[in-house]
C-alpha positions in Angstrom: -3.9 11.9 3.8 -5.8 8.4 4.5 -6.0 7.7 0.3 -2.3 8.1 -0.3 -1.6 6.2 3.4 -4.2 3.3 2.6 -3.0 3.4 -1.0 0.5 2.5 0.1 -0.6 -0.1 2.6 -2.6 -1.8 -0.3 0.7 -1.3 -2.7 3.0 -3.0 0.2 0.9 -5.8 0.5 0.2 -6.4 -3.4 4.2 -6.3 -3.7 4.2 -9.1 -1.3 1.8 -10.9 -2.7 -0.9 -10.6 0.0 -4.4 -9.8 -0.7 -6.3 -8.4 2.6 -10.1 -9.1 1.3 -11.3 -6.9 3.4 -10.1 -3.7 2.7 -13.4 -1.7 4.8 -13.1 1.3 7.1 -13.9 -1.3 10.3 -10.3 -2.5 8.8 -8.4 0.8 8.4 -7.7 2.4 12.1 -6.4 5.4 13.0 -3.2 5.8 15.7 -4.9 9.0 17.2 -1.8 9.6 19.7 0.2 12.1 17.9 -3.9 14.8 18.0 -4.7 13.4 21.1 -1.3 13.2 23.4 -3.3 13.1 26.7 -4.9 10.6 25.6 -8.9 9.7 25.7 -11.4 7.9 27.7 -12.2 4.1 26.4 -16.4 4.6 26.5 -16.4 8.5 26.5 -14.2 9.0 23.5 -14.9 12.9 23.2 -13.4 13.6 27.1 -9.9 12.9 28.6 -8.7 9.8 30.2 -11.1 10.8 33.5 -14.4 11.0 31.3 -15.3 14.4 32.5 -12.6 16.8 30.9 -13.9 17.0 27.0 -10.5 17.0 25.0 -10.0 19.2 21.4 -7.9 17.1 19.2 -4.8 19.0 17.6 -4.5 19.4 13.9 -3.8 16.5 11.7 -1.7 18.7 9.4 0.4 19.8 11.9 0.5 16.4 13.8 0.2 13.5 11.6 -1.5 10.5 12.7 -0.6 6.8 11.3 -3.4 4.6 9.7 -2.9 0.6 10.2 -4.7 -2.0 8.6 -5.9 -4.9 10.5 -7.9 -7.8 10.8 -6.1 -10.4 8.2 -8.6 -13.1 8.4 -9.7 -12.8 5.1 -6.1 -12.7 3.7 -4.4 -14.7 1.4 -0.9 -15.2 0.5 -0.3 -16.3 -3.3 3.3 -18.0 -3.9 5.2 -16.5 -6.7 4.2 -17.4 -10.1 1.0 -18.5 -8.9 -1.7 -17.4 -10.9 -4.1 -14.6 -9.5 -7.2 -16.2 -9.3 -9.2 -17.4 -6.5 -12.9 -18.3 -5.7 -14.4 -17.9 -2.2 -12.3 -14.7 -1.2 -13.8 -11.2 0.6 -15.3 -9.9 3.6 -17.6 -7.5 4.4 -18.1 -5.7 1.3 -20.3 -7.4 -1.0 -20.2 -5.1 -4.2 -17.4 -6.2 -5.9 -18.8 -7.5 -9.3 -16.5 -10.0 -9.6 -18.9 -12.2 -6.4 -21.5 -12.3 -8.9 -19.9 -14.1 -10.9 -18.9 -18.4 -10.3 -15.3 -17.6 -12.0 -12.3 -17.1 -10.4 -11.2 -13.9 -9.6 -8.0 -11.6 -8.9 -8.1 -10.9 -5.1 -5.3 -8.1 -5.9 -8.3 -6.4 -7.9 -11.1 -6.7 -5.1 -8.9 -4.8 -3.1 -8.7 -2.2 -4.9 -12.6 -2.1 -5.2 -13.1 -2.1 -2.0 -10.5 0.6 -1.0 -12.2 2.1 -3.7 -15.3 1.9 -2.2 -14.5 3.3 1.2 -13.7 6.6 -0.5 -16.6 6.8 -2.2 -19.0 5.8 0.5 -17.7 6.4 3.1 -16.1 10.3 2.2 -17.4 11.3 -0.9 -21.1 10.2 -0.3 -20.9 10.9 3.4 -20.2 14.2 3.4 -21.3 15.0 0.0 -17.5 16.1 -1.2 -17.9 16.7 -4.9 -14.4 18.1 -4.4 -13.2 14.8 -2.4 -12.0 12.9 -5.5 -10.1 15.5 -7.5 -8.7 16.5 -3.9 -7.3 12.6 -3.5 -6.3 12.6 -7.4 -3.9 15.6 -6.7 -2.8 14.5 -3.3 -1.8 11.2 -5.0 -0.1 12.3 -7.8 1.7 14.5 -6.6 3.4 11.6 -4.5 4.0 9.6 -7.1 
C-alpha cells in the first residue's frame, strides 16, 4: 500500500541522510503501467492512448504499481555527525509547527509531518476513512 511504500522511501532517505522537505502528494507519483498496460492518453487520462476508447484499470492488488518520489529541490543532504538542525527548510506544506517557530529544526522530523499529513488529508479526511488509519497501522506492522 502507498503508507508502507512512502514509508520506506522516507526511511531510505533518512538512512542516507537526506531530508526531501517536501514530502506532498504533488511529490509522491504513481508508475500506473503495471493497471494500465495499454497505456493512457496524455489530456484524456480516463481513455486509451487514442482519446476515444475509455480504459478500466486492472486491480492494484493483483498488479502492483510502484510509487516514486520526486521533485528534490527542497532537499538537503546533512554530512555525518552533523547535527540535525536547520532553519529555512520545507515546501509546500506549511503546517509543520516547527515553521512557527525562529529555532532550528530537525528536517528528518518535518518529513515525517508532512507524510503524515498526506494521510490524513489527503485519505482519511478525503474520503472520510475512519477505518483508514487502523487499516495503515496493521498494514505497517505487519511489515515490520
Amino acid at each position: 500500500m502507498i503508507e508502507s511504500i512512502s514509508a520506506e522511501g522516507m526511511e531510505f532517505m533518512h538512512r542516507h541522510l537526506v531530508a526531501h522537505g517536501d514530502l506532498t502528494t504533488q511529490n509522491i507519483m504513481m508508475d500506473a503501467r503495471p493497471i494500465l498496460p495499454s497505456g493512457w492518453h496524455f489530456v484524456a487520462y480516463q481513455c486509451k492512448p487514442d482519446g476515444v476508447t475509455p480504459i478500466s484499470p486492472l486491480a492494484r492488488i493483483d498488479y502492483p504499481v510502484r510509487y516514486i518520489i520526486i521533485d528534490f529541490d527542497c532537499s538537503v543532504r546533512l554530512s555525518p555527525g552533523q547535527p540535525h538542525l536547520i532553519r529555512n527548510f520545507g515546501g509546500r506544506d506549511g503546517d509543520p509547527p516547527e515553521y512557527r517557530s525562529p529555532e532550528p529544526y530537525d528536517p528528518f522530523k518535518i518529513d515525517v509531518f508532512t507524510l503524515g499529513n498526506v494521510f490524513f488529508k489527503d485519505f482519511y479526511q478525503a474520503f472520510n476513512c475512519p477505518s483508514f488509519f487502523a487499516l495503515c497501522r496493521l498494514n505497517f506492522f505487519a511489515e515490520v
